[in-house]
C-alpha positions in Angstrom: -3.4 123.6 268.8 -5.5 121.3 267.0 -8.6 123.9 267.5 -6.6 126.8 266.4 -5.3 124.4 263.1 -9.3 123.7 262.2 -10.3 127.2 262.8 -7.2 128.5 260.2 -8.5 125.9 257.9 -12.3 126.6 257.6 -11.6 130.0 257.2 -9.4 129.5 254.4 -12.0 127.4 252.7 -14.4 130.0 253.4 -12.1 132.6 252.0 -10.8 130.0 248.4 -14.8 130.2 248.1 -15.5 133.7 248.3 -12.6 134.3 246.2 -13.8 131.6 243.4 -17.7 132.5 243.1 -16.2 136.2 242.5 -13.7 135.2 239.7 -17.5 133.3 238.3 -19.2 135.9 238.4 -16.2 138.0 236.7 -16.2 135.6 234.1 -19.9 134.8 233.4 -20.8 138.5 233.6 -18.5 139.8 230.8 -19.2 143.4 230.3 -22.9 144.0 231.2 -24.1 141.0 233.9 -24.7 137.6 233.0 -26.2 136.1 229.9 -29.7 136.7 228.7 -32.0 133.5 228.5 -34.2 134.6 226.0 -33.5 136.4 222.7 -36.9 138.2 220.9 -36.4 139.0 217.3 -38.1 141.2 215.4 -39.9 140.5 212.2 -42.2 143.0 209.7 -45.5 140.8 208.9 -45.5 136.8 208.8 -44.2 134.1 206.1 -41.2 134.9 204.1 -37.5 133.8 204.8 -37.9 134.2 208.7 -41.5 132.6 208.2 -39.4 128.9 206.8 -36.7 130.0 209.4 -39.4 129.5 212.2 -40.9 126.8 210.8 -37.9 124.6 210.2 -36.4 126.5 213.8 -33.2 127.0 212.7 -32.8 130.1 215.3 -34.1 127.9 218.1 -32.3 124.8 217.2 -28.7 127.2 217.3 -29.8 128.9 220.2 -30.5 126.1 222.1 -27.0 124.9 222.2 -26.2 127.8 223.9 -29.5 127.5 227.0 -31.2 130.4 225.3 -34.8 130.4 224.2 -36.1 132.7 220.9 -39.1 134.7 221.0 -40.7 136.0 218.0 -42.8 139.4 217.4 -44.2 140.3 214.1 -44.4 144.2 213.3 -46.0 146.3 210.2 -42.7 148.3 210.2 -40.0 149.5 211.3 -41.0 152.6 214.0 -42.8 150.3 216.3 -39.6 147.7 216.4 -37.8 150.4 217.4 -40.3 151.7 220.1 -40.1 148.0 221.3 -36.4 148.0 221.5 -36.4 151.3 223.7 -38.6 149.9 225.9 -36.2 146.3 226.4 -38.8 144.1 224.2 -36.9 143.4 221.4 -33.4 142.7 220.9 -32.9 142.0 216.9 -34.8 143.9 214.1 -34.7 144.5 210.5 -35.6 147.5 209.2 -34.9 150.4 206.7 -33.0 153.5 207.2 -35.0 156.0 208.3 -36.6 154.2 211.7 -33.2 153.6 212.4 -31.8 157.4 212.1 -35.2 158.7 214.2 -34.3 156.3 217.0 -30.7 157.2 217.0 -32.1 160.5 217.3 -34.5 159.7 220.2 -31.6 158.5 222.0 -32.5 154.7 221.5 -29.9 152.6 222.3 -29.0 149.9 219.4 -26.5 149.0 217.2 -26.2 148.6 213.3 -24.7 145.1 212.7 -25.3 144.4 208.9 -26.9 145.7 205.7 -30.0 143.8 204.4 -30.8 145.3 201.7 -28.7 148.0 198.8 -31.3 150.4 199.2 -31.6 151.2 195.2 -34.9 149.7 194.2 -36.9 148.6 197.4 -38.5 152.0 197.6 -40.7 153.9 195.0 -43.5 156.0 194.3 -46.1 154.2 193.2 -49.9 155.7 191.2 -52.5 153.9 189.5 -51.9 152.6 186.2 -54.6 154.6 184.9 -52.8 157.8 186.4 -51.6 160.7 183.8 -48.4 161.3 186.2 -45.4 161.4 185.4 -43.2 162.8 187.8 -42.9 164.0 191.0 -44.0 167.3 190.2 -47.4 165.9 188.8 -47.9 165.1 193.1 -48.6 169.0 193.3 -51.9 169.1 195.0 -52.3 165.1 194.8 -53.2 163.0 197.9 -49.7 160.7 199.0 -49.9 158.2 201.3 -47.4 157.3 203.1 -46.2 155.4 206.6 -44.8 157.7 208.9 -41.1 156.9 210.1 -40.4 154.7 207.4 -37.7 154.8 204.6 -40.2 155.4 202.5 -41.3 158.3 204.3 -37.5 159.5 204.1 -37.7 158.5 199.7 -40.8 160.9 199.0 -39.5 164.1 201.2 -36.3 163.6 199.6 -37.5 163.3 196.4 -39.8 166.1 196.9 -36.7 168.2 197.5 -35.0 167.0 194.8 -37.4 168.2 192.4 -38.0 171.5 194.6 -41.1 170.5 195.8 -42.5 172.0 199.1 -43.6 169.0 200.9 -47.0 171.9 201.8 -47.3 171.4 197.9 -48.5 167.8 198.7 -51.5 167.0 200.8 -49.5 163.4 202.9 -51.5 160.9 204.3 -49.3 158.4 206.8 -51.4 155.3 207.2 -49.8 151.8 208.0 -50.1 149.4 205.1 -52.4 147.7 206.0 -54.9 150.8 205.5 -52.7 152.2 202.5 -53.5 149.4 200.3 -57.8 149.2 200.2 -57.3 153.7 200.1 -55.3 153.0 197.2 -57.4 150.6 195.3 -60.1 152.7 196.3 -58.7 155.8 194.8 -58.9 157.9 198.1 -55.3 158.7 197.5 -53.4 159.4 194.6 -50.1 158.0 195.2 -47.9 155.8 197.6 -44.9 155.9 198.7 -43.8 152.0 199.9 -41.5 149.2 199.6 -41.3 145.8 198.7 -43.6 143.6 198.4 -45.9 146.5 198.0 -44.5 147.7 194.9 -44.5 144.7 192.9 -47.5 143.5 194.0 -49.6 146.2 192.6 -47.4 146.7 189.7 -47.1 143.2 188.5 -50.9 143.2 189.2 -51.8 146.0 186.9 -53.0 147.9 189.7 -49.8 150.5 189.7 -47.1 152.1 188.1 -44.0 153.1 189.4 -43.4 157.1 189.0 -39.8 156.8 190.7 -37.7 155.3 192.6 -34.3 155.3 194.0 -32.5 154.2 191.2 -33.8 156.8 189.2 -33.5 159.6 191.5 -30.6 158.7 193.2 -31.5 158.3 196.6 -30.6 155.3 198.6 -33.1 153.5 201.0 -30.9 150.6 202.7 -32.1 148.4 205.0 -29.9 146.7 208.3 -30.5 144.6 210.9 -30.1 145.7 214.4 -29.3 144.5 217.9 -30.4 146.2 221.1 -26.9 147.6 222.9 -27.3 146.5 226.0 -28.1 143.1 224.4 -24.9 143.3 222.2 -23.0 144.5 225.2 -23.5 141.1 227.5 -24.0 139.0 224.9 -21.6 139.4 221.4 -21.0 135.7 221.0 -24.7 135.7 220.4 -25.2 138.4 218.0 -22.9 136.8 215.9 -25.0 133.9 216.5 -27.8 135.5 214.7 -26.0 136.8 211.5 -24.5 133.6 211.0 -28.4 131.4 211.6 -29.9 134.4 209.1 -26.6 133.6 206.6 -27.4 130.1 206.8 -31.0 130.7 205.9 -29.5 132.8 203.1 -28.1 130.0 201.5 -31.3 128.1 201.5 -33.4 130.1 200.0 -30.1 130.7 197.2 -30.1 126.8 196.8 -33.6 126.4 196.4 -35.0 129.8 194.2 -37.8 127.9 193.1 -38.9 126.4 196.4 -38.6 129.5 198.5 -40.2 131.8 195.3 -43.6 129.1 195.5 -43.7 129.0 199.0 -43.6 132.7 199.7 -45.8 133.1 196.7 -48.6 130.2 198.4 -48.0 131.7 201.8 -49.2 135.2 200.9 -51.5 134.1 197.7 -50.4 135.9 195.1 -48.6 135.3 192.0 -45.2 133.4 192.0 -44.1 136.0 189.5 -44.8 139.2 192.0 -42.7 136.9 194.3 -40.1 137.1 191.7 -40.3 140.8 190.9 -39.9 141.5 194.6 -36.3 139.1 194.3 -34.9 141.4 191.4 -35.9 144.7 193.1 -35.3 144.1 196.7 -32.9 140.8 197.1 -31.9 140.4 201.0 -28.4 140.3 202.0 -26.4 140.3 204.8 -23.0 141.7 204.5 -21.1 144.9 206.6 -22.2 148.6 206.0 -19.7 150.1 203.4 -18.3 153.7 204.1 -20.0 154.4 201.3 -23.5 153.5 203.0 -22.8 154.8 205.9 -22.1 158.4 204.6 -25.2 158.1 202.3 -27.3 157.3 205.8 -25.5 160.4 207.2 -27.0 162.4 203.8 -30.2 161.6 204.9 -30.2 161.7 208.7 -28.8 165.7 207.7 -31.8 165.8 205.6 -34.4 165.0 207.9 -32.5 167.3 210.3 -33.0 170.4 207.8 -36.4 169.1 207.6 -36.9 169.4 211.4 -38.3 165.6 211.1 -35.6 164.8 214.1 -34.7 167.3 216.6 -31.3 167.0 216.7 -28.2 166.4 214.5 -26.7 163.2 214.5 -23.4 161.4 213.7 -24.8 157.9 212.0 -21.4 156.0 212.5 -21.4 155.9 215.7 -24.4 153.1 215.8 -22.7 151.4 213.0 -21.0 148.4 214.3 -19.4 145.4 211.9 -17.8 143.5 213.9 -20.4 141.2 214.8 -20.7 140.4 211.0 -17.4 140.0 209.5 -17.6 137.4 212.7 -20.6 135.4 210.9 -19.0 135.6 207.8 -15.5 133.8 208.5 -15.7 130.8 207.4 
């Protein structure tokens, strides 16, 4: 009896034990496994607001607390972040619109989670100073450069349409920036098509002038962060995570203009006030995607579509995804 009593009762230990290191697993597993150790975010170039970020380790110091470690990689632009993020490298990136509607169109798997930037004056066309252009329609013939995939790449085809310019009308060079910048100076090409800090930095530096830009033809070029789903999926509480370290470093560089303005200026050795030309054009935010942004992203996600840039059509909404902010920003 007293055999049969211990065999009944190590088999219900065995069973209470089964039972409890499956309701773990249930509840450390969420919807997509158990948590990732190591978060890599995405940044275009060095310095900057992430560069003081990194330095001062804000995002390592939060997501610390939580037994995660942060890995950094630096990008030129956005179509290699999101190459990375297809192939599980990356999980955060910031990056304009267009990268973002080719990937969705490649099938990539991410998700919008805020709006960096308004789009209205972070993208232009830019020409010598000494250039007798004028408009668009002076490009006929000219040499553009341009980097392939970007939202700058998205501005000049739809501002080429605008006008009704064939884009065959132009002879378009996509380089990085890297290579646009010494083929500018040079004069091997005629005109680029960028974004900030590129824009003011040859502008403020007499080097350039701006032909047009979003404000003046209309055409929006925001910029979002993104999260890699899969990353979003087992991991929400840290996504939020992320908005609310980047709002945080928001506020820092609000509180102390003057600082972050000579710092950026020192870090990349130019002019403090190019710094500040880049603040009034292309000021970062970090706030949910408006209805009104997300139908101007489906405008040019249809555009590219008509252009045959993507192969397929695509319905933008469905990677756009605010929860995660309106999280960060409650207070």
């Amino acid at each position: 009896m007293n055999k049969r009593f211990w065999s009944f009762t190590l088999l219900l230990v065995a069973l209470l034990a089964i039972a409890g290191c499956a309701k773990d697993t249930e509840q450390n597993s969420g919807a997509g496994g158990s948590k990732d150790s190591v978060v890599r975010i995405g940044v275009q170039g060095s310095g900057g607001l992430f560069g003081k970020a990194r330095e001062e380790q804000w995002f390592e110091k939060e997501f610390a607390k939580h037994g995660v470690t942060v890995e950094w990689a630096e990008f030129q632009s956005g179509p290699p972040m999101t190459e990375a993020m297809a192939s599980n490298r990356l999980d955060f990136a910031g990056l304009g619109n267009m990268p973002i509607i080719a990937a969705q169109a490649a099938d990539i798997s991410f998700k919008v989670i805020s709006q960096t930037l308004e789009g209205k004056n972070n993208v232009a066309i830019i020409v010598p100073a000494d250039s007798p252009a004028q408009s668009i329609s002076d490009l006929k013939g000219k040499k553009v450069a341009v980097t392939k995939g970007s939202n700058a790449f998205n501005f000049l085809y739809r501002g080429l349409d605008a006008e009704g310019i064939s884009a065959s009308d132009v002879e378009v060079i996509q380089l990085q920036p890297d290579e646009t910048q010494p083929a500018f100076e040079s004069g091997s090409v005629d005109a680029w098509a960028t974004w900030d800090p590129y824009i003011t930095l040859n502008t403020l530096t007499g080097k350039a002038k701006i032909l047009t830009d979003g404000e003046k033809l209309g055409i929006l070029s925001p910029s979002f962060n993104i999260v890699r789903k899969e990353f979003a999926d087992k991991n929400p509480d840290l996504v939020t995570l992320y908005l609310k370290v980047l709002n945080d470093a928001l506020t820092w560089e609000n509180e102390h203009k003057d600082e972050a303005i000579q710092r950026y200026a020192d870090e990349r050795g130019i002019p403090v006030d190019v710094i500040q030309g880049t603040f009034d054009r292309a000021r970062q935010i970090n706030i949910p995607a408006s209805d009104a942004i997300i139908e101007e992203q489906q405008k040019t996600a249809d555009f590219q579509y008509e252009q045959k840039i993507i192969r397929k059509k695509i319905e933008v909404k469905s990677v756009f995804d605010n929860q995660y902010i309106e999280k960060a920003l409650q207070p």
